[in-house]
C-alpha positions as a Markdown table, in Angstrom:
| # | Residue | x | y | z |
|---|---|---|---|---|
| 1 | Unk | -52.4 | -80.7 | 14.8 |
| 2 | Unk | -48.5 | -82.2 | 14.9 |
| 3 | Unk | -46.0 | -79.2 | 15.7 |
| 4 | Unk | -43.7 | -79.0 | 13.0 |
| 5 | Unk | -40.2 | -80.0 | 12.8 |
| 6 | Unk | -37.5 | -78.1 | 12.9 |
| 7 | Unk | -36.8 | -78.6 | 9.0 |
| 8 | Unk | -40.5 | -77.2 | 8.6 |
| 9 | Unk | -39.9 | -74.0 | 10.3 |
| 10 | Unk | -36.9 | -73.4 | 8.6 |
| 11 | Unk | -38.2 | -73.5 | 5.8 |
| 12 | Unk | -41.5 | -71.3 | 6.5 |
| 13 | Unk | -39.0 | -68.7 | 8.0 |
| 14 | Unk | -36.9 | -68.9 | 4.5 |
| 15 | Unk | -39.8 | -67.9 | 2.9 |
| 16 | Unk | -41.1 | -65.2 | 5.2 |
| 17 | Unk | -37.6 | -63.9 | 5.1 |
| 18 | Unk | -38.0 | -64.5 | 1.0 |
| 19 | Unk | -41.5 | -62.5 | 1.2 |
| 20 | Unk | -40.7 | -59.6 | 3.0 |
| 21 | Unk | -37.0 | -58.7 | 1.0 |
| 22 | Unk | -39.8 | -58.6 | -1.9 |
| 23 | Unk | -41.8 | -56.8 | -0.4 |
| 24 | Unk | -39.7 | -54.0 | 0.7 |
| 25 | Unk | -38.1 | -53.7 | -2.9 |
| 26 | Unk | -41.5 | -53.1 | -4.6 |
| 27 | Unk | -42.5 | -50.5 | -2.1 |
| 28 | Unk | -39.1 | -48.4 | -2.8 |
| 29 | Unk | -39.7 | -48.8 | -6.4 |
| 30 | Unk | -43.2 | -47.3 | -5.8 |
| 31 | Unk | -41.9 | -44.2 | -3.8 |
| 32 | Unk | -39.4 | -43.4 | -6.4 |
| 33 | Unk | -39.9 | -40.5 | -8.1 |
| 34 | Unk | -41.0 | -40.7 | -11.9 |
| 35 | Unk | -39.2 | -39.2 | -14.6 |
| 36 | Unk | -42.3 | -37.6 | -16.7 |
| 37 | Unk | -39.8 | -36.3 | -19.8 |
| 38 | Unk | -36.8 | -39.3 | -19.3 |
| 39 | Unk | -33.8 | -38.2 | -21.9 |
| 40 | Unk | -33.3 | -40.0 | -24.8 |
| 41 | Unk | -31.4 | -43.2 | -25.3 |
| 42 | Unk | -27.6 | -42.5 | -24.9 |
| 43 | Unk | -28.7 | -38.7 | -24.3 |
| 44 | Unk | -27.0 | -37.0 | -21.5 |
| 45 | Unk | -29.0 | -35.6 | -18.6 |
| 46 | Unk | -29.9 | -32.1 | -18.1 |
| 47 | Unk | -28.2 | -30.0 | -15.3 |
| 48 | Unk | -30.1 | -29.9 | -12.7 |
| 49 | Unk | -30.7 | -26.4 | -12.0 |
| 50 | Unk | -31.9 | -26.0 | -16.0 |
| 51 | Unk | -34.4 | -23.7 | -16.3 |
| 52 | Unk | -36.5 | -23.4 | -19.6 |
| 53 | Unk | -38.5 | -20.5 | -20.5 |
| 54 | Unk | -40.3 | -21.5 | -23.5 |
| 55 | Unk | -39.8 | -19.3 | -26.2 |
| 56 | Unk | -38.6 | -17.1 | -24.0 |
| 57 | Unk | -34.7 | -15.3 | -24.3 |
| 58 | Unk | -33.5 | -13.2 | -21.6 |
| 59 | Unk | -30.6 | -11.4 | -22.1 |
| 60 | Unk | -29.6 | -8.9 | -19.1 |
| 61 | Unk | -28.1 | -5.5 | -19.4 |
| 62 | Unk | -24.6 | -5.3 | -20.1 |
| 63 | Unk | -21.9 | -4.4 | -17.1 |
| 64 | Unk | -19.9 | -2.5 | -19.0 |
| 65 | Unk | -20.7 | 1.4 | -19.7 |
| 66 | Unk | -21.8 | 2.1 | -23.0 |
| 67 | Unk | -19.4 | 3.5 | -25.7 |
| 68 | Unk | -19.8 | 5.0 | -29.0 |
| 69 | Unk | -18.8 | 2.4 | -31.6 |
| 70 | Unk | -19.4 | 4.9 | -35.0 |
| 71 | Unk | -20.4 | 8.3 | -36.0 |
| 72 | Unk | -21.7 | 10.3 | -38.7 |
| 73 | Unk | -20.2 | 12.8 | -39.2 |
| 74 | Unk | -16.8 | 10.8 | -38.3 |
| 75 | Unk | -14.1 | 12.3 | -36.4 |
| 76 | Unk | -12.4 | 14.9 | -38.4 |
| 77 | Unk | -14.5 | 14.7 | -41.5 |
| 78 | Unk | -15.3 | 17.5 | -43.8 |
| 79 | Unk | -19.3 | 17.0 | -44.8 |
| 80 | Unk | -21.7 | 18.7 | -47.1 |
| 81 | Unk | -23.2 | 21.6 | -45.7 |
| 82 | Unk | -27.1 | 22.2 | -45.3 |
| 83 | Unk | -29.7 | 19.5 | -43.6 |
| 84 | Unk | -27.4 | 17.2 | -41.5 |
| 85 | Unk | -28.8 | 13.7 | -39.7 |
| 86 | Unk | -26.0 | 13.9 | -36.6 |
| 87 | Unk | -25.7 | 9.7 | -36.0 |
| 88 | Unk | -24.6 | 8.0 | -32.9 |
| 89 | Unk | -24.3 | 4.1 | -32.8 |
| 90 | Unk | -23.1 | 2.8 | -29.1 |
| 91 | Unk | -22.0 | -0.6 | -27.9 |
| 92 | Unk | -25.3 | -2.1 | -26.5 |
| 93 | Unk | -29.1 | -1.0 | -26.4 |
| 94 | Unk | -29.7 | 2.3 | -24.6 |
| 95 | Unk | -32.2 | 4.3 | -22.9 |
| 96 | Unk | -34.4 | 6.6 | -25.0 |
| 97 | Unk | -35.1 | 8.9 | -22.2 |
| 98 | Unk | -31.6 | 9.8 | -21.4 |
| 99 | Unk | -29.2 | 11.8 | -23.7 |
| 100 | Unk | -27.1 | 15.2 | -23.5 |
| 101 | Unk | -25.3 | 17.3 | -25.8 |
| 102 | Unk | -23.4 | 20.0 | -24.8 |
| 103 | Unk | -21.1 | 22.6 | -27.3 |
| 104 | Unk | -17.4 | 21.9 | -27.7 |
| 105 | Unk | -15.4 | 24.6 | -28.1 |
| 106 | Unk | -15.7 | 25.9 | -31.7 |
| 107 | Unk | -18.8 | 25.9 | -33.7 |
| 108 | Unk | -21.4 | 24.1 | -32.3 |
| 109 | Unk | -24.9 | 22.9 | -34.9 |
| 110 | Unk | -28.2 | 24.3 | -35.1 |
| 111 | Unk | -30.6 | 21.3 | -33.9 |
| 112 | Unk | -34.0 | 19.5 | -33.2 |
| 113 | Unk | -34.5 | 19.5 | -29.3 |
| 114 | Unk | -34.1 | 16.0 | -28.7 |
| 115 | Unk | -32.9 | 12.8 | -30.6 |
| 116 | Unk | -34.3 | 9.9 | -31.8 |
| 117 | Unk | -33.3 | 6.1 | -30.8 |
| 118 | Unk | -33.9 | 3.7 | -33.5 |
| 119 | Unk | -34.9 | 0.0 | -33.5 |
| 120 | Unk | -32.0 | -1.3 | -33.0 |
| 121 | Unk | -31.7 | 0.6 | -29.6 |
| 122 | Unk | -28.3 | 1.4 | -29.8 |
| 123 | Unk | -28.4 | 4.5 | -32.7 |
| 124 | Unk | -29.3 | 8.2 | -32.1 |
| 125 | Unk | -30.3 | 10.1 | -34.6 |
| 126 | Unk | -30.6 | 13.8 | -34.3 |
| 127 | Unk | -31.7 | 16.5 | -36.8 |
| 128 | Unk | -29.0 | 19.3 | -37.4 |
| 129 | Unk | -28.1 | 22.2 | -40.2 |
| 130 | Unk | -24.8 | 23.1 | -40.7 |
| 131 | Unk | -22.9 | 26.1 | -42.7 |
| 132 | Unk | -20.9 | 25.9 | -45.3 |
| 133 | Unk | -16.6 | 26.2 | -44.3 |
| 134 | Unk | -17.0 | 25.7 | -40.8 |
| 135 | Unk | -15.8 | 24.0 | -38.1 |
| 136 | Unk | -18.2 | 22.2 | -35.6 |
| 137 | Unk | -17.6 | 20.3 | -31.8 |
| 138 | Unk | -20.4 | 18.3 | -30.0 |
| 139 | Unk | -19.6 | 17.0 | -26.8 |
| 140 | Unk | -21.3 | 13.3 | -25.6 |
| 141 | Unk | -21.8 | 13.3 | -21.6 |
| 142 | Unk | -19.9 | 16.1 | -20.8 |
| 143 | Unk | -18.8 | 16.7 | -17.5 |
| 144 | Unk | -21.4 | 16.4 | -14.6 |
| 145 | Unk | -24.2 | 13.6 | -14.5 |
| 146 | Unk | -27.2 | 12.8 | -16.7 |
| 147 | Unk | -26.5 | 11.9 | -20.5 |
| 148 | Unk | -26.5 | 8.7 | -22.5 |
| 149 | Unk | -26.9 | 5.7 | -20.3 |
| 150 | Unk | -28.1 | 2.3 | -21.2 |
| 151 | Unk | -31.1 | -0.2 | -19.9 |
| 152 | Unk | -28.5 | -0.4 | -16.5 |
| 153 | Unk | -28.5 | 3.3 | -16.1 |
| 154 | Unk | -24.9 | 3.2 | -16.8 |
| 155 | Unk | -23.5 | 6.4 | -18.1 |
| 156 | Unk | -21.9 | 6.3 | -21.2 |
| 157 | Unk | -18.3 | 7.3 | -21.6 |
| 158 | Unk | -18.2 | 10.8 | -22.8 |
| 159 | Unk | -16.8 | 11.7 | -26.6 |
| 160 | Unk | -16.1 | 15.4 | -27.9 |
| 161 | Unk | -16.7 | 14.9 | -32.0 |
| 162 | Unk | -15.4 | 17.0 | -34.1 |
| 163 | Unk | -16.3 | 17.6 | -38.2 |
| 164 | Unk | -16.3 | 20.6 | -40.8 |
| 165 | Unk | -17.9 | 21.4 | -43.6 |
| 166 | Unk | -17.2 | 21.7 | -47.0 |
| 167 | Unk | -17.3 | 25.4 | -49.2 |
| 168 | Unk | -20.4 | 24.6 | -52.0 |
| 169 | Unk | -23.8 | 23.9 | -52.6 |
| 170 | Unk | -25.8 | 22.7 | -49.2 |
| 171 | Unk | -28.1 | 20.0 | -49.0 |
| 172 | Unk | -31.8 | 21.1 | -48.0 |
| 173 | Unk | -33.6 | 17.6 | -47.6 |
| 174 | Unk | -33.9 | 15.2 | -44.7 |
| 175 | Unk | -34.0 | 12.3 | -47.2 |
| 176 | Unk | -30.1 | 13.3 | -49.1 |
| 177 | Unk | -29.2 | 13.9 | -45.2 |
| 178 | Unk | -30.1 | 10.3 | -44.5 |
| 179 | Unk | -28.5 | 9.2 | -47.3 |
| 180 | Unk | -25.6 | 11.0 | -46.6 |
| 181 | Unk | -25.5 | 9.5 | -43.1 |
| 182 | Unk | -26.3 | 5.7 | -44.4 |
| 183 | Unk | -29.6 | 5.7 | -43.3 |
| 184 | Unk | -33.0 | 5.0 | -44.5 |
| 185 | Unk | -36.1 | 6.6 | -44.7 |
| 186 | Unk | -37.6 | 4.8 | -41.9 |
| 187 | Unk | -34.3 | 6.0 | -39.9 |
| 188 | Unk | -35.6 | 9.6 | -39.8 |
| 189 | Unk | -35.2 | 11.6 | -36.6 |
| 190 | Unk | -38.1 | 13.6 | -36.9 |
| 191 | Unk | -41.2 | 11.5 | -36.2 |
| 192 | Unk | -43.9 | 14.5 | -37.0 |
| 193 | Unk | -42.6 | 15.5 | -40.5 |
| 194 | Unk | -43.9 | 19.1 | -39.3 |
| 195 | Unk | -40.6 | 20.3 | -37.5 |
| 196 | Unk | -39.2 | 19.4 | -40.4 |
| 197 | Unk | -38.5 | 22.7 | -42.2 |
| 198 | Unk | -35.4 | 23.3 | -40.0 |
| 199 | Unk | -33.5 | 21.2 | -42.4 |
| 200 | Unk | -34.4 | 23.6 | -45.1 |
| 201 | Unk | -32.7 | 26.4 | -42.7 |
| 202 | Unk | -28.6 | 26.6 | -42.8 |
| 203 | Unk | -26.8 | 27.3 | -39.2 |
| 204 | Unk | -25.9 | 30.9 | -38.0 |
């Protein structure tokens, strides 16, 4: 067999050159990774570090201590006397475990033992009774530790509230006590209706 001329092996080394250029562009095509979810046409491209949890919403404790937003009785209002649903709405959702009420320095309510948090987690309810023509103080968190915290175990910021009552007829139901305090009858702070005849009882 003739040894090939020079113009033959350049042109066999053209096309081995030609050959293995394809070659190594297929294989990097192959070892790229594969989008399984590519975005939509024109769509931007999610951030890299996204994270979905389907159907899933996490939403972290607050940093900020809790603070009562609203209560009922309100600051310096004069209520009906009798049954008495003492409301506490905070800032954010709360621990049902932790709570304190100490006495102010006038009249202080006859109540339940311990308060109720509602659904929304961030209102205590607690059953009270009241006399008529008085003057009342309940201190939030007094000084010390323990109290009203939230899911952080962040103490609330303390509140001294302070309320009267009106000279008349009392009320002697839970149900015109919730009313009173814009609740509903799901809202009650007594969950065995047993206890419940302490509303029908007015405050020493």
């Amino acid at each position: 067999m003739d040894d090939p001329s020079p113009k033959e092996l350049s042109v066999r080394l053209r096309s081995a050159v030609t050959i293995l250029a394809l070659a190594l562009c297929a294989g990097s095509a192959l070892a790229a990774p594969i989008d399984a979810n590519p975005a939509p046409h024109n769509a931007p491209a999610p951030p890299s570090n996204a994270f979905p949890l389907s159907g899933v919403v996490v939403v972290p404790p607050s940093k900020d201590p809790p603070a009562i937003v609203s209560t009922y009785p309100a600051a310096g209002a004069a209520v009906t006397p009798g049954a008495l649903v003492l409301k506490l709405t905070f800032d954010q959702r709360m621990n049902p475990e932790d709570w304190r009420f100490d006495r102010g320095d006038i009249g202080y309510p006859s109540c339940l033992a311990r308060p109720r948090l509602l659904r929304d987690e961030k209102t205590f309810v607690l059953l009270c009774t009241v006399g008529a023509n008085g003057k009342f103080a309940v201190q939030m968190n007094g000084p010390g530790t323990g109290g009203f915290a939230n899911l952080a175990n962040q103490r609330a910021t303390p509140l001294l509230l302070q309320f009267s009552t009106l000279d008349g007829a009392s009320q002697s139901t839970i149900k015109d006590a919730l009313k009173s305090a814009g609740l509903k009858d799901e809202d009650s702070p007594v969950m065995d209706k047993q206890p419940a005849a302490i509303a029908a009882r007015s405050a020493p």
